[in-house]
N, C-alpha and C positions, 0 to 999 in steps of 0.2 A: 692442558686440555682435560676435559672430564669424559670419564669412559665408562666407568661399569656402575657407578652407584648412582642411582634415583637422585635425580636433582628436583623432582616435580614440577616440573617447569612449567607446565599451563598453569599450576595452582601460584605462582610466581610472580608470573606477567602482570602488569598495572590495568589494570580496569580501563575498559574500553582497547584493548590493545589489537590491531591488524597483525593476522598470522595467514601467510602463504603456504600453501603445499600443493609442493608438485611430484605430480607422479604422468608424466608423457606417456600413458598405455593407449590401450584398443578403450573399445565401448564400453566392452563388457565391465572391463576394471575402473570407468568412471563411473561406474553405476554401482562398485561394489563401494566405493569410495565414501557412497552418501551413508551407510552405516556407521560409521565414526566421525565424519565428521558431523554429522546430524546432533549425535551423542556429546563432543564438546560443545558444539555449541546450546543443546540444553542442559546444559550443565551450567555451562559459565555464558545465559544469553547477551553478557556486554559484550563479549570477546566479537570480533567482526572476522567471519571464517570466508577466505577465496580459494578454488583451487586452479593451477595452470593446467588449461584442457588445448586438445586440439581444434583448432578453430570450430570445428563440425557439430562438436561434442557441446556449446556454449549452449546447444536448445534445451540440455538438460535440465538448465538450471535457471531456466528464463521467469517461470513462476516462483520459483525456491525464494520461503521467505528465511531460511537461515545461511545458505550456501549462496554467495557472489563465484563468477566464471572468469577468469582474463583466459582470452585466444591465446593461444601461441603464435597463431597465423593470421592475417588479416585477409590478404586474395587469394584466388584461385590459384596464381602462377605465381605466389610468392613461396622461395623455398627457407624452409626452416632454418638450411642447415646456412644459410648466407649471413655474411656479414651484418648486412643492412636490418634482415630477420631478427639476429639476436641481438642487438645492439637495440631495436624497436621495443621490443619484448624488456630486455633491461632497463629502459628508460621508464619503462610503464612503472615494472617492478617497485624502481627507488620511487617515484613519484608517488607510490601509494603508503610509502614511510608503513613499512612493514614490522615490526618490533619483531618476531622470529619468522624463518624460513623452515622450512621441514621438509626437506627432499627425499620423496619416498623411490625417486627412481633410479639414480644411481650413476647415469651415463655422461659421459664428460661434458654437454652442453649444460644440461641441471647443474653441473657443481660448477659451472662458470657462473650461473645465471645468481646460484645460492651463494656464491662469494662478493660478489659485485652490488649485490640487494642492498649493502647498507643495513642490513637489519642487524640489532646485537647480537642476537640469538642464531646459529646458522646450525644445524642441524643434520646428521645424516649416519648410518647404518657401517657400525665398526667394518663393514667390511668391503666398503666403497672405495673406492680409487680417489683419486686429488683430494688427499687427506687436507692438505690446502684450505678446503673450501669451509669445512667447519670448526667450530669451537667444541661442538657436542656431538658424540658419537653414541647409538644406541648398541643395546647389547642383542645378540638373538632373541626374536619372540620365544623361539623354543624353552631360553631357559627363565624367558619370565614367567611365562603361564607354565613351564614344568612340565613338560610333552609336548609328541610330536605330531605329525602327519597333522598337519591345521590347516582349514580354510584359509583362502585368500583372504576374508575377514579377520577369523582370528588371529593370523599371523599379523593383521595391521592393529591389530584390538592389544596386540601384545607388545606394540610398539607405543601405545597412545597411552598404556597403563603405566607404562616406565616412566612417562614423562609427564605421568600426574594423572590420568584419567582416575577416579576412585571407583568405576564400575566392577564389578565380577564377571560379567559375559557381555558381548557385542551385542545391540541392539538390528533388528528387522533395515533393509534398505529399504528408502522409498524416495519415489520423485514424484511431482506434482504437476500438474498439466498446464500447459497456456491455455487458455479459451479461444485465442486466435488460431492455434495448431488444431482446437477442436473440429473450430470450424471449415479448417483447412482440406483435414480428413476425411470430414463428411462429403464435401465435395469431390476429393479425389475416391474416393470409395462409391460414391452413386456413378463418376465418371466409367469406376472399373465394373460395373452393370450389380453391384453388391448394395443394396437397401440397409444404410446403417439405421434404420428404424426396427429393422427384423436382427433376431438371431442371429450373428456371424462367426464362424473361427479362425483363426490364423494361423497357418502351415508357414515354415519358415525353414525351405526346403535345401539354401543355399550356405556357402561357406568357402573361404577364399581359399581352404586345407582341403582337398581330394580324397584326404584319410577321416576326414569327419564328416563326409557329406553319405546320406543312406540313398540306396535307387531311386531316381524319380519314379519308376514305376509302382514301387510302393507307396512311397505319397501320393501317388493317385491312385490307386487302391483305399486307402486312408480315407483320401478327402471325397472318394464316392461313397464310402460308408457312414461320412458323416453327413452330407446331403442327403444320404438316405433317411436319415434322421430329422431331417428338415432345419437344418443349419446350412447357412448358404460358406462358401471356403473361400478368403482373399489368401494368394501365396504376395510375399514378401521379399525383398531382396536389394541388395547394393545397386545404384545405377549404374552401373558397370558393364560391359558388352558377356564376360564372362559369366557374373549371375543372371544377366539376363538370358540367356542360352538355359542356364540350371530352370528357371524358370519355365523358358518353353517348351521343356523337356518333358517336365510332370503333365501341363497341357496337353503335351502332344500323347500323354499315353493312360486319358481318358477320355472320354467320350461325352461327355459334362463338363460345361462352363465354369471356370474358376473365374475367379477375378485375381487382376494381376497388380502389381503396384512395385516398379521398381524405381521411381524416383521421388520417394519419401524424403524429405529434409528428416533430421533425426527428432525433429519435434512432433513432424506429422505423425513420423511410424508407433513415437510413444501414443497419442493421442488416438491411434489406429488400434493398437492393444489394448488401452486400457477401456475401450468401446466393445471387446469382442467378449466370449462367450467361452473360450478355451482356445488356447494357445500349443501349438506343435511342433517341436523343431530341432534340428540342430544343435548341438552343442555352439552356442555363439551369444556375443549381446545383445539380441533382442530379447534370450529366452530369462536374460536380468534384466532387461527393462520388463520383461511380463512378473517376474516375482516382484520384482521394486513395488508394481502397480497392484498387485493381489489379483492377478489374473489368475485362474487354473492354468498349469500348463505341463504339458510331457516333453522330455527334454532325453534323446538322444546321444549317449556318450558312446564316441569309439577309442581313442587312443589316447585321450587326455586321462589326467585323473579326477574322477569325480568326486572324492577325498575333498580335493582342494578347491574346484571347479563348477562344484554342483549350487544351481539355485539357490540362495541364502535365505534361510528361514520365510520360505513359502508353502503354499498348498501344490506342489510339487510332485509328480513321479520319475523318478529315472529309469529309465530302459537303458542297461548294459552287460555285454555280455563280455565276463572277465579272461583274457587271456594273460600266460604268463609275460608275454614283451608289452604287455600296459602298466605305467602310460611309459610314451616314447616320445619323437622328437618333432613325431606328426610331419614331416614333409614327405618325407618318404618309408615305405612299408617294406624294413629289413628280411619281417620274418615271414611272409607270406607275398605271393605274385600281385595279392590285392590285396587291400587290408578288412582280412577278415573280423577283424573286432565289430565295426559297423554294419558289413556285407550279413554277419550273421543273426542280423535282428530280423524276429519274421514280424510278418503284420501282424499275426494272433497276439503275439509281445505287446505290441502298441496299440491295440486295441484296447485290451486286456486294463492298459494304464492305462487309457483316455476313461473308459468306464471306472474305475478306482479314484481318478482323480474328480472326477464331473458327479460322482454320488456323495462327495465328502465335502463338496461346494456348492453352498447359498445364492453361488448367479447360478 
């Protein structure tokens, strides 16, 4: 088995070669994902680049003319973790005669799916479980790029070098829009009383974490100041019974019509952003699908680390205020009754960066 030294394995591969990588995260990390892979494939544009996403996650890549999606999931009530699930998912797999796999995720279902591929190449992270499943094992990014504390890109940009990338730094995320999600959006955005013809902004006020969500009464503080402005405010949010509650929360505690929009497919919500005017939110993935898009946007950290976590090379501001227990494990808030990391961002903060970031940007 090869483990520490450079094999340059993309620079390898026979012309024309299908290469899989799977990495099963959230939104946010399929969107950090399109950075490197974007980057092989213009590098080596034969090579034919898929990644395995969560079924939800496939709108991403619906226009992408260098990134192919396989689902993980097909229905609603099919569960992942079933037999029938991965054995589905596997058969797709081999049927796509995959020449290497590259499992950037780690968890025992990815190294069944990366062993059973049939591809030569199987691929995964010295310090993965079911050693089993690969031939190639990578070393830490840390000691290829030579330091620490790195973005969630750089840390993957320091995996992609090992294995042949000839870059020096990670290249900008970007995704590209469907026309039918455009038009999908326009309509749900006039349905939500918001004129996608005029100025709009997007608050993106929810989060499945307790400890990264800021008051609603401040986003409606927020978003009266920007209607003051003459920006009209769509809030955002999971279909979900829970974000939608976070939703009608900020509603309920201003006196001015927002528009609301909580069952966006993920294709709409991109095509909803990349329409708006400036973006607000959360520490979450819509606030990388607004950098992906070159949206302006102010992005709220409380207990994550923004180190690793923050916006990837966009017209960005972050509001955070540093406590010694960040980042933490975000479910629950050991060192305070509430988690003051978040609770302590005042509006003047985020106003402060909405004006910072909207005079240093051309929309």
């Amino acid at each position: 088995m090869r483990d520490r030294m450079s094999v340059s394995l993309f620079q390898q591969l026979p012309e024309n070669s299908r290469v899989l990588f799977i990495r099963i995260r959230n939104l946010g990390e399929a969107v950090l994902d399109t950075a490197n892979l974007r980057a092989l494939k213009h590098w080596r544009p034969d090579l034919r680049i898929t990644t395995l996403v969560e079924a939800i996650y496939t709108d991403l890549f619906a226009a992408d003319p260098d990134i192919e999606a396989i689902p993980l999931l097909r229905s609603a009530g099919e569960k992942r973790s079933s037999l029938a699930a991965r054995l589905r998912v596997i058969r797709e797999i081999r049927r796509n005669n995959f020449t290497a796999v590259i499992n950037l995720h780690g968890g025992p279902m990815s190294a069944q799916m990366t062993m059973m591929s049939g591809a030569e190449h199987r691929v995964g992270a010295g310090h993965f479980r079911n050693r089993y499943a690969y031939n190639l094992r990578l070393p830490p990014p840390e000691e290829v790029l030579g330091r620490k504390d790195l973005h969630t890109v750089e840390y993957q940009f320091g995996q992609f070098k090992w294995l042949g990338l000839p870059h020096d730094k990670p290249g900008p995320t970007q995704l590209f829009v469907d026309s039918r999600m455009r038009d999908a959006a326009r309509k749900k955005l006039s349905a939500a009383g918001i004129d996608p013809g005029r100025p709009y902004a997007v608050l993106a006020p929810t989060n499945e974490f307790y400890t990264k969500r800021w008051m609603p009464e401040r986003y409606a503080a927020v978003a009266d100041q920007l209607i003051a402005r003459n920006l009209q405010v769509v809030m955002t949010g999971a279909p979900t019974p829970e974000q939608t509650a976070q939703l009608a929360s900020v509603q309920a505690a201003t006196k001015l019509q927002l528009g609301s929009l909580s069952t966006l497919s993920i294709g709409e919500l991109v095509a909803v952003i990349v329409g708006s005017k400036l973006f607000v939110g959360n520490d979450s993935g819509p606030a990388h699908i607004a950098a992906a898009l070159k949206t302006p946007l102010v992005v709220l950290f409380g207990p994550a680390s923004s180190i690793r976590w923050r916006p990837w090379s966009a017209s960005a501001e972050l509001v955070q205020n540093h406590f010694p227990c960040n980042p933490c494990a975000m479910y629950t808030c050991e060192a305070f009754d509430e988690p003051e990391c978040i609770r302590s961002i005042g509006i003047e903060q985020v106003m402060k960066a909405i004006e910072k970031v909207s005079s240093s940007s051309p929309r």
